[in-house]
N, C-alpha and C positions, 0 to 999 in steps of 0.2 A: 543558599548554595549557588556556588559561577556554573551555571552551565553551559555546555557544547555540545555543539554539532558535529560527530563524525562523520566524516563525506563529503563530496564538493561538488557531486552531479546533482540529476532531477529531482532525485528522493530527499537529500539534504534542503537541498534550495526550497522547495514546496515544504517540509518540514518547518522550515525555518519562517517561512512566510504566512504560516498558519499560526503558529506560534506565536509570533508579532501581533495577529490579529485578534486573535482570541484570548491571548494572556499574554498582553501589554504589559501586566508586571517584574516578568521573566525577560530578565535581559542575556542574550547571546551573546558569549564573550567571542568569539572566535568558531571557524571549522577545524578541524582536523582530519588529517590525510597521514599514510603511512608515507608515501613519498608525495612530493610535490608534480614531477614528471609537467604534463601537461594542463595539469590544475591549473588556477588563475590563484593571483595573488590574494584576491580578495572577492568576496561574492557580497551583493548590496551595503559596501561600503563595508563587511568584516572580515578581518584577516584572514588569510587561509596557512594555517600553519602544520608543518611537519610535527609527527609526534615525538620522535625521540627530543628534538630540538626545543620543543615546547615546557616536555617535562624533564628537564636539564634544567628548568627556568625557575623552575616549583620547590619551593620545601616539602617538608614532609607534613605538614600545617595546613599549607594550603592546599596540597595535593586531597587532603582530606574533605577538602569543600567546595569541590570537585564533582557536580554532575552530569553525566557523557551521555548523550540518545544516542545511539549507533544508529547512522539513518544510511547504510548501503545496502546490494545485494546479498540476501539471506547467507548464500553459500561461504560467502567471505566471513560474517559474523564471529564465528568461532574463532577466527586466527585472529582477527581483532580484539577478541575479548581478553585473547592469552597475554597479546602486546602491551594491552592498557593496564593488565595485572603486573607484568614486569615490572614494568616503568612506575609503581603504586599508584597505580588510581582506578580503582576499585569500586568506586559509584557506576556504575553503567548499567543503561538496559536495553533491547534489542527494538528498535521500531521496524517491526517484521510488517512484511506485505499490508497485513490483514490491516493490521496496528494505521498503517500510516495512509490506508484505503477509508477507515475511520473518520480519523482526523481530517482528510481531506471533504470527505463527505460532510459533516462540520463547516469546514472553512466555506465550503462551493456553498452550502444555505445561506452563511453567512453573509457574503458578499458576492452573493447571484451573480456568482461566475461562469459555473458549469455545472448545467442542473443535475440534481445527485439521482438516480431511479429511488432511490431506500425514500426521498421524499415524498413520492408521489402516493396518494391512497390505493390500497388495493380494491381493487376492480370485483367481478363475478367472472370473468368470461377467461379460460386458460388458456394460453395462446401453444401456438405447436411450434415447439422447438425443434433445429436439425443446427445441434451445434457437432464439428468435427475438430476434432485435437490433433495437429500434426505433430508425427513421430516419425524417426528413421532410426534403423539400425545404428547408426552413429548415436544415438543419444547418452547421455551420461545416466549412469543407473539411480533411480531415484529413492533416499533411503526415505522418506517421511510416509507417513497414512494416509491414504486420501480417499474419497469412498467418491466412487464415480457418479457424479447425477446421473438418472437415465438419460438424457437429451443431449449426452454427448456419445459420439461416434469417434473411434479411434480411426485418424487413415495416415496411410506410409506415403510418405514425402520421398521424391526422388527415386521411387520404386522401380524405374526401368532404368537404374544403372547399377542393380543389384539383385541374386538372390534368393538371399536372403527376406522371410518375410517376418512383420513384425504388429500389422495388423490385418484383421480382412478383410475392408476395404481401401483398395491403390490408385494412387492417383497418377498409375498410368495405362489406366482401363479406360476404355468409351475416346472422348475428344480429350487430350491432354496435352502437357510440356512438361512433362516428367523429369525429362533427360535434361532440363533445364534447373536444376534444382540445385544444381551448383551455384548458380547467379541468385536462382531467385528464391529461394529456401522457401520458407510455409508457403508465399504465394503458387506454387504449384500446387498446393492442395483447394488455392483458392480459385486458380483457374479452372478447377477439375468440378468444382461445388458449380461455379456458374456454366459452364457448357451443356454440365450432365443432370443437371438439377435445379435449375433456374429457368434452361431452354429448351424446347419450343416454349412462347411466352402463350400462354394460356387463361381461363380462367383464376382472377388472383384470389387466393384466400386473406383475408386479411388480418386471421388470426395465426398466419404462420411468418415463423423467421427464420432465417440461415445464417449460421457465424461460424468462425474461426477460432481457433483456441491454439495452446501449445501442449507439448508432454508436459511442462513444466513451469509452465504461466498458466492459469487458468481464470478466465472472464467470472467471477463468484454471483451468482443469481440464488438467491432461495427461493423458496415454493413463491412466497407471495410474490415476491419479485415478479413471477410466472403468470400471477393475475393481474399484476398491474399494468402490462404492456397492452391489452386489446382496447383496456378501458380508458386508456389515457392516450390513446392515439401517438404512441411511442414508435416513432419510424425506425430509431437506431439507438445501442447502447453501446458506448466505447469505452474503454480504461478511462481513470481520469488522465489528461496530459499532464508530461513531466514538467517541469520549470527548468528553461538555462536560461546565465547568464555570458554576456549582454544577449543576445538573443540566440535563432535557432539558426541563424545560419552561421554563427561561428562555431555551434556544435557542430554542423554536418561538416567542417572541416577538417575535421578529425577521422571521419571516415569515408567520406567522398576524395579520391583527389580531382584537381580544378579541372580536367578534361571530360573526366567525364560527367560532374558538374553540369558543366557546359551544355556535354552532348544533350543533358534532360531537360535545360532551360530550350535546347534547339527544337525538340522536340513537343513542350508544351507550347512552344511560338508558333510552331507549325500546324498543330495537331487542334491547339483548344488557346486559341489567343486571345482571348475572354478571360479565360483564368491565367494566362499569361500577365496582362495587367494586374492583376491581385497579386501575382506572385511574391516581388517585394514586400509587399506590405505583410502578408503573410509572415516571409523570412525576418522581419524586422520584430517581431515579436517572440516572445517569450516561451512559447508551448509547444509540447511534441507527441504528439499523437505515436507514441512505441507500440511499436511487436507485429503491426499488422493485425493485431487482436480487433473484432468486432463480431457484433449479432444484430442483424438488418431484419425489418421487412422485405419479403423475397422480391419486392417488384422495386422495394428502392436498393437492396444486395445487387439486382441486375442492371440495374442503373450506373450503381457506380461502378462495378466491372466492365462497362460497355466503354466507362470511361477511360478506367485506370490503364487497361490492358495492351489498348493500340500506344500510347503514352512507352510505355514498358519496352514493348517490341521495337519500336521508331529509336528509342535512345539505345538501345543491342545496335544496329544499323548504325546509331554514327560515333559511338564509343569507339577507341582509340585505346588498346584492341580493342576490335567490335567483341560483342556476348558470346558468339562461340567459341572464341579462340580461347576465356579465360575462365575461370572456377574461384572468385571469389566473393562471392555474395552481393557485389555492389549494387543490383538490382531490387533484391530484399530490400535493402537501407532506403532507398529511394521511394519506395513503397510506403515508408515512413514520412517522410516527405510528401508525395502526393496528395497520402493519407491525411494529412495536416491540412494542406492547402484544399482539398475538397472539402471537408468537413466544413470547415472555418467561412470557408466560402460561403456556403447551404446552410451557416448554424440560423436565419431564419425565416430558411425554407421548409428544411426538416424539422420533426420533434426528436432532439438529440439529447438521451440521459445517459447518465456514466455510472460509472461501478469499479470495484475494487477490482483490480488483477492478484490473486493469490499466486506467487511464487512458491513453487516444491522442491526440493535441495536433496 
């Protein structure tokens, strides 16, 4: 069977590269994308082709020996499936969140890239979770099942410029920036975890964590997972990173424009020029730490909030418009960024294991 890759971002590309790895004798013929738009023409040397355009190409022969992984965001799936049935080609299967969080954990053993948590042995000692799921009244209604761990806490993002409420605890109670939730989307619920629950810095327990989650992304931990953290001296567990190509600062230029850009490099020069120098090298590689998703130990969660946050504020300050005048999340996205370039920095200073993100549609 020829198979393809549907999709041309993180999930394809890491798909694709696990694949390569692991079953070397599956050869990828090409990606496919519904439109081309800002796709690249080719990702590690394979085509990136339009569907309709593609299967114009096909008889009905070959279309039959044809097999398609659909490796994009879940929600999209369906309307993909409908297209690729038009068009006849009818092999397809869905490499959903879980699917491709799998696979990845696989690949990260295989070539001790990015150690997997599901590697590690389970421990005796249960560590205390305080994971929060940010949610807003804006969210899209979620049709799938999902049975909530206890250890997750729902809280309203952007809570004091609404309302309307949607969970019971807000993150614009105690020390906050609420009202900032326009720029910085989840990160106001992460500001609100470190002020009101991180600080005063106190006696650490060193069997507790804090993280971040979304209504609709969620960090996937099972029970054991839960013992494996005290006993393995697991400081941090992140999604695994996505893969672009050529690297990740060509991604962020799809959603950064150059000024403000700028303003965050002006801001890391200023603020933490230590990790300014890394910065390049950082952006010159290939991984991207998405969503803001993470679960820390509490003393290293305050850590890197103590980082992240003047970083944050400094580039609101020399943004062009600065952050109050504007309501478009670019500070969120940067968060991403950051997120990347601390991690990558500390991957070995920290014990840093990763885990699947379950996306809910």
């Amino acid at each position: 069977m020829n198979l393809i890759i549907y999709g041309a971002q993180g999930m394809a590309l890491g798909a694709y590269e696990a694949i390569r790895s692991i079953y070397p004798q599956r050869e990828v013929s090409c990606f496919l994308v519904t439109q081309r738009g800002t796709n690249a023409e080719a990702l590690s040397g394979i085509p990136v082709l339009e569907l309709e355009t593609f299967a114009h190409t096909l008889s009905d022969a070959e279309k039959s020996n044809v097999e398609i992984l659909i490796a994009t965001p879940e929600n999209v799936m369906p309307e993909i499936e409908m297209a690729l049935d038009r068009h006849g080609l009818h092999c397809h299967v869905r490499l959903t969140s879980s699917r491709w969080a799998k696979l990845m954990s696989f690949y990260n053993v295989c070539c001790k890239a990015f150690l997997p948590l599901a590697a590690l042995p389970v421990g005796f000692h249960k560590a205390e979770i305080h994971m929060f799921m940010a949610k807003s009244y804006k969210d899209w209604q979620i049709a799938a099942e999902y049975r909530m761990p206890e250890w997750i806490t729902p809280i309203q993002v952007g809570a004091a410029l609404c309302e309307e409420r949607v969970a019971d605890v807000l993150d614009c109670d105690g020390d906050n920036i609420s009202k900032k939730n326009g720029n910085y989307s989840e990160l106001t619920a992460l500001y609100w975890i470190w002020k009101n629950l991180l600080l005063p810095k106190g006696e650490t327990d060193q069997n507790e964590y804090f993280g971040l989650v979304h209504y609709r992304r969620i960090l996937e931990l099972t029970r054991d997972d839960v013992l494996k953290l005290t006993d393995n001296n697991v400081d941090v567990v992140l999604p695994y990173p996505m893969m672009y190509r050529p690297d990740i600062e060509a991604h962020h230029e799809r959603y950064l424009a150059e000024v403000d850009w700028e303003a965050l490099v002006s801001a890391i020069e200023e603020l933490q020029p230590e990790y300014a120098v890394k910065l390049r090298e950082v952006l010159k590689q290939q991984y991207l730490y998405n969503y803001n998703i993470m679960l820390a130990r509490k003393e290293v969660l305050e850590e890197y909030c103590k980082w992240l946050f003047p970083i944050l504020e400094r580039t609101e300050e020399l943004s062009v418009p600065r952050g109050e005048e504007r309501q478009d999340r670019y500070i969120g996205y940067m968060g991403e960024t950051l997120a990347t370039l601390y991690f990558m920095v500390n991957r070995d200073r920290l014990n840093i294991t990763h885990s699947g993100c379950r996306f809910l549609t």
